[in-house]
C-alpha positions in Angstrom: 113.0 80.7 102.6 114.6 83.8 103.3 118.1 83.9 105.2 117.9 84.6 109.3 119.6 87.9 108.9 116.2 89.1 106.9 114.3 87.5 108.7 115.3 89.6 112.3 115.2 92.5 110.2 111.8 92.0 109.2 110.7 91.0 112.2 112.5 94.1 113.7 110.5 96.4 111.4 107.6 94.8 112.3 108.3 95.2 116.2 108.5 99.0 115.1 105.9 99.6 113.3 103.4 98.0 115.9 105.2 100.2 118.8 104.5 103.4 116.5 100.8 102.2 115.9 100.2 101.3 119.9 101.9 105.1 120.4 99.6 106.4 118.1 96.7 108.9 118.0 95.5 108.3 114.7 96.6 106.4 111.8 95.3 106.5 108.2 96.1 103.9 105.3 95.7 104.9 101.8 96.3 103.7 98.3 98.9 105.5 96.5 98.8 104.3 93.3 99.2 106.6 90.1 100.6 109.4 92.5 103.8 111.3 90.7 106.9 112.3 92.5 106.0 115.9 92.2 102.6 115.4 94.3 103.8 112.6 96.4 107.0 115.3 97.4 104.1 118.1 98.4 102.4 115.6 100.1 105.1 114.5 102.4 106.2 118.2 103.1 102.6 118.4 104.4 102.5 115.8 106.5 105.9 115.9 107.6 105.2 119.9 108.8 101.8 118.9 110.6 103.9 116.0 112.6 102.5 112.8 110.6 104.7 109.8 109.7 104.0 108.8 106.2 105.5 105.6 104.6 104.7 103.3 102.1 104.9 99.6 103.8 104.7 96.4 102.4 100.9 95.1 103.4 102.3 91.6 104.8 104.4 93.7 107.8 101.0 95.9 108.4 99.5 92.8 108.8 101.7 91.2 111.3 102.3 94.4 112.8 98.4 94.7 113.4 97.8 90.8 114.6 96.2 89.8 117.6 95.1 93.3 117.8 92.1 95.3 118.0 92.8 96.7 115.0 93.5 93.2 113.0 90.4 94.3 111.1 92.4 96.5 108.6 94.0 93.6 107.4 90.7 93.6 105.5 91.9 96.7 102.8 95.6 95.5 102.7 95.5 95.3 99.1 97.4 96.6 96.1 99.9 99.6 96.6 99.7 100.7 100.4 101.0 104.0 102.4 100.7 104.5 106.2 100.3 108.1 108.1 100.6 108.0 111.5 99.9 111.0 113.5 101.2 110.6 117.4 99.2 113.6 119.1 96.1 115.1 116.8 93.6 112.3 115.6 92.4 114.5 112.9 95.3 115.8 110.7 96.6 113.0 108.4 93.2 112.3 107.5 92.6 115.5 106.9 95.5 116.4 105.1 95.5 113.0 103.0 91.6 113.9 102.3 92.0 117.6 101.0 95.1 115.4 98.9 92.7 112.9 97.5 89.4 115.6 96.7 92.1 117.7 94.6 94.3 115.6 93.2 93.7 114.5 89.2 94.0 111.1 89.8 91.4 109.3 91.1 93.5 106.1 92.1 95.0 107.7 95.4 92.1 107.1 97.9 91.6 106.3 101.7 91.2 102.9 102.5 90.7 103.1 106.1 92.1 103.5 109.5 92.3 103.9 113.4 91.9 106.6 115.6 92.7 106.3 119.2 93.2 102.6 118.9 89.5 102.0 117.2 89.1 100.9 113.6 87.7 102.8 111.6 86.3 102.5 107.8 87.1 104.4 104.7 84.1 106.7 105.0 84.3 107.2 108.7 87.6 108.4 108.3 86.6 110.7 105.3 84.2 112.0 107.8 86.5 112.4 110.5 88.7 114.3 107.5 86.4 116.7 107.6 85.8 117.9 111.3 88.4 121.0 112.3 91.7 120.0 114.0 92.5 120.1 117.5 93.6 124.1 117.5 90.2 124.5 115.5 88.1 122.6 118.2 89.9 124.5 121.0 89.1 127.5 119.5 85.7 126.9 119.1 85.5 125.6 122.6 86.7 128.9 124.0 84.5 130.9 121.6 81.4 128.9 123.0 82.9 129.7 127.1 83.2 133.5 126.2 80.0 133.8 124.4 78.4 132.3 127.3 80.5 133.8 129.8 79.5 137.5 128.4 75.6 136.3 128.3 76.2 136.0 131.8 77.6 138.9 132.2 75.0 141.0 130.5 72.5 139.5 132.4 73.6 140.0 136.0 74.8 143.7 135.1 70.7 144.1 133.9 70.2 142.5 137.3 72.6 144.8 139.1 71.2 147.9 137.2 67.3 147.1 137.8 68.2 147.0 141.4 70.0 150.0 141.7 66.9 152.3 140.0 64.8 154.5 142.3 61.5 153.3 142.7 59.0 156.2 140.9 
């Protein structure tokens, strides 16, 4: 039975772990194992410099952390070795960053397990397709390419308009 001083610390990790899952975006849980501290280092960088939290956490404080939840569900892939990225504002980075990690890496033990995005559980291969849709400055910019692309198409055609009016009639 462990001593109450662990105890309230556990259960104060576990307090902040669900307020930084409630707060976030996006959230992707992967298995680890096999990584080395060369890759694991890069990886981290990478996160880190994209804004994602990444930490490896014990699976029984996900699990708490996640009870009575919506997403209670991912107790389902809490097993073995377990590591938690948590992005607060795009719902597409840590899983896309942690799948470009896991296509390239050598070792084929560091995989997705699954995951949450905008407080919806999702499965390993929903969030390897959600890996692989552009991230929020490459949707934006596609949105504004499609508005000026259909913005000029109007323009072309009303200055056809204009110009049909304006010839003299033979």
């Amino acid at each position: 039975m462990p001593s109450a001083k662990i105890l309230s610390e556990k259960q104060a990790l576990v307090a902040d772990l669900k307020a930084k899952i409630d707060g976030a975006a996006a959230g992707v849980l992967v298995s680890y194992k096999g990584i080395n501290v060369a890759d694991d280092t890069k990886l981290r960088k990478e996160l880190r410099e994209a804004g994602v939290e990444y930490a490896v956490i014990k699976n029984s404080l996900i699990r708490f952390a996640v009870q009575g939840t919506a997403l209670e569900g991912l107790s389902e892939v809490l097993e073995g070795t377990t590591a938690l990225a948590i992005s607060k504002d795009d719902p597409i980075v840590a899983a896309n960053l942690l799948n470009k990690f896991a296509e390239s890496t050598k070792n084929k033990e560091f995989q997705i397990k699954g995951g949450f995005v905008e407080g919806k559980l999702m499965s390993k291969e929903q969030m390897q397709q959600i890996a692989k849709l552009p991230g929020r400055e490459g949707m934006l910019s596609m949105f504004a390419g499609a508005l000026t692309s259909t913005l000029s198409g109007l323009a072309v055609a009303m200055q056809a308009y204009v110009d049909k009016q304006e010839e003299p009639a033979a």
